[in-house]
C-alpha positions in Angstrom: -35.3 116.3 -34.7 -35.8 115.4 -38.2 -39.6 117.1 -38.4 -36.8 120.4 -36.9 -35.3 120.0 -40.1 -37.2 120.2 -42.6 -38.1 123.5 -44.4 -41.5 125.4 -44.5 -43.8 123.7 -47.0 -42.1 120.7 -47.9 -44.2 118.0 -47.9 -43.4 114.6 -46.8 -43.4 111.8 -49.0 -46.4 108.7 -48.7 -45.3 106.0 -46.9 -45.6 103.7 -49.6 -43.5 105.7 -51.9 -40.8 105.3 -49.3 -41.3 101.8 -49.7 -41.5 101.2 -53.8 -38.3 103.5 -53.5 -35.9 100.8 -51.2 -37.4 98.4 -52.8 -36.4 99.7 -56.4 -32.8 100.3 -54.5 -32.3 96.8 -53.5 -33.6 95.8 -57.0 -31.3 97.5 -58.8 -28.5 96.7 -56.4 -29.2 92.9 -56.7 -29.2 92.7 -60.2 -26.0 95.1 -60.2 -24.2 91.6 -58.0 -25.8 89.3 -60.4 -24.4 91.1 -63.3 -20.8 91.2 -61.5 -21.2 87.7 -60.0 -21.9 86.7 -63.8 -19.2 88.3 -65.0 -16.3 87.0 -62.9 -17.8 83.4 -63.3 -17.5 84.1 -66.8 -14.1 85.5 -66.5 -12.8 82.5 -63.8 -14.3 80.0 -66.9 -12.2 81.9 -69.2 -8.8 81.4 -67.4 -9.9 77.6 -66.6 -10.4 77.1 -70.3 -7.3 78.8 -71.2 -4.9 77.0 -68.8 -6.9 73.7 -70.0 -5.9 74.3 -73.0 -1.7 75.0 -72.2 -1.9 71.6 -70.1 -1.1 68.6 -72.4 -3.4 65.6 -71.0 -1.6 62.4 -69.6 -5.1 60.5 -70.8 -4.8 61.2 -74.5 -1.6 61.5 -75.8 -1.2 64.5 -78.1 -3.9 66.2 -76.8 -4.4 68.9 -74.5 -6.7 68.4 -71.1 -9.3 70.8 -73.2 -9.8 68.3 -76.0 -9.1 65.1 -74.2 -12.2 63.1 -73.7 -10.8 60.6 -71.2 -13.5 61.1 -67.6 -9.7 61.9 -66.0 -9.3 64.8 -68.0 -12.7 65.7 -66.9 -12.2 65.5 -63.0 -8.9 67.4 -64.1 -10.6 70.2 -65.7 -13.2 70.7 -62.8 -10.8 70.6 -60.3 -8.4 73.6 -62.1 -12.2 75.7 -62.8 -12.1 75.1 -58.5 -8.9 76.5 -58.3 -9.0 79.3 -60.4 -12.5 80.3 -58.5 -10.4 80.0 -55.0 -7.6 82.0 -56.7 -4.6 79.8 -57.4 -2.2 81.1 -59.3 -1.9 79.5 -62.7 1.7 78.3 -61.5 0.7 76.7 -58.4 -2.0 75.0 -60.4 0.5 73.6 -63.2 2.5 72.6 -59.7 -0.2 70.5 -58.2 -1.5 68.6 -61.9 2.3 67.8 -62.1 2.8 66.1 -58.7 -0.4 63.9 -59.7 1.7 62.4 -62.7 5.4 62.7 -61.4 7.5 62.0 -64.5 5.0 63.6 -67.1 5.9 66.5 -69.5 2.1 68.5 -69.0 3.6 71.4 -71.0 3.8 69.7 -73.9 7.1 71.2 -75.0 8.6 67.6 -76.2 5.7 66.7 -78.5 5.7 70.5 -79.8 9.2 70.9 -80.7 8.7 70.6 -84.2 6.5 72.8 -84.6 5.5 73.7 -87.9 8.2 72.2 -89.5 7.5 68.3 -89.6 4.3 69.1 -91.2 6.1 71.7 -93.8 9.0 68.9 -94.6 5.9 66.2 -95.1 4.0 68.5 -97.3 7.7 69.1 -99.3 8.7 65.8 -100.0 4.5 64.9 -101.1 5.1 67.4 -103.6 8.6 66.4 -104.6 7.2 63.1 -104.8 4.2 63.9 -106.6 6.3 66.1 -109.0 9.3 63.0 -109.8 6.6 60.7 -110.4 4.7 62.3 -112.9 7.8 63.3 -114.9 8.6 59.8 -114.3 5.7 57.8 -115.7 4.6 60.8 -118.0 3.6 59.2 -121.8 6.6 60.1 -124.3 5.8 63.2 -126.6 4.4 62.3 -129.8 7.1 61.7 -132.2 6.7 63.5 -135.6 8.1 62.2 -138.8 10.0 65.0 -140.4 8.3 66.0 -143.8 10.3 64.5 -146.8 12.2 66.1 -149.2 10.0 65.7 -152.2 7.5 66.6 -150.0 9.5 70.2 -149.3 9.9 70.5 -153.1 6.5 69.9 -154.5 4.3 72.3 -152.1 3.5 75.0 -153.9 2.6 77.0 -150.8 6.4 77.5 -150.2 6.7 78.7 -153.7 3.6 80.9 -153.1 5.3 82.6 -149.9 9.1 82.8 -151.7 7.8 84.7 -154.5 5.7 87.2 -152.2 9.0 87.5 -150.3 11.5 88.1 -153.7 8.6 90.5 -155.1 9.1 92.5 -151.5 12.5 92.3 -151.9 12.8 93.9 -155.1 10.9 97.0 -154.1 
């Protein structure tokens, strides 16, 4: 049926042309899953990462389970990289670390409260500090004798610079 098919003077191709052909097909659609596979590992690490960072570690206080270097925190991290691979949601996740440490804060929102603003007020009051202290132990000014009248009288400079200023005057 298929020799039917084919037009007058079209010539069939080699048999090992048909062969290097799939082959180059299965290459190139091989590499294309590597390249997706790659990218959604890279994208799954991504997410792990990112929640591992938002999850405050119960380990090392003040630090998050990213930055923690506690072997816990390690187990912790591989096992959210497993569930984001098998598709947890990032709230069922937060839900299952928190019912391992019943009574823990894992967002972190008690030790962030302040924010910025302890660190501003600390930095404040160092310079307040800095500044009433220096004013406080600063050396007095020099103190400088006022010049003597006698002194005022006999420079002749003075009477240099008052007759400059009657001779302008009189002009």
């Amino acid at each position: 049926m298929a020799l039917a098919s084919r037009q007058p003077g079209h010539k069939r191709r080699p048999r090992w042309a048909r062969s290097w052909l799939a082959l180059v097909g299965a290459a190139v659609l091989v590499f294309a899953g590597v390249l997706h596979a790659g990218q959604t590992d890279a994208e799954h690490a991504r997410r792990a990462h990112a929640l591992s960072s938002k999850v405050m570690s119960p380990f090392c206080p003040g630090s998050t389970l990213a930055t923690c270097t506690s072997p816990q925190a390690a187990k912790w991290r591989t096992d959210i990289q497993n569930w984001v691979r098998e598709g947890v949601s990032e709230e069922e996740i937060r839900r299952r670390l928190a019912a391992r440490v019943p009574g823990h804060d894992l967002s972190g929102t008690a030790t962030a409260a302040w924010g910025w603003g302890l660190p501003m007020a600390l930095a404040i009051g160092a310079v307040v500090l800095l500044v009433w202290l220096l004013r406080r132990f600063r050396p007095p000014p020099p103190a400088t004798t006022p010049a003597s009248k006698d002194e005022i009288a006999n420079d002749p400079s003075l009477d240099e610079k008052l007759d400059r200023e009657l001779d302008r005057l009189d002009e």
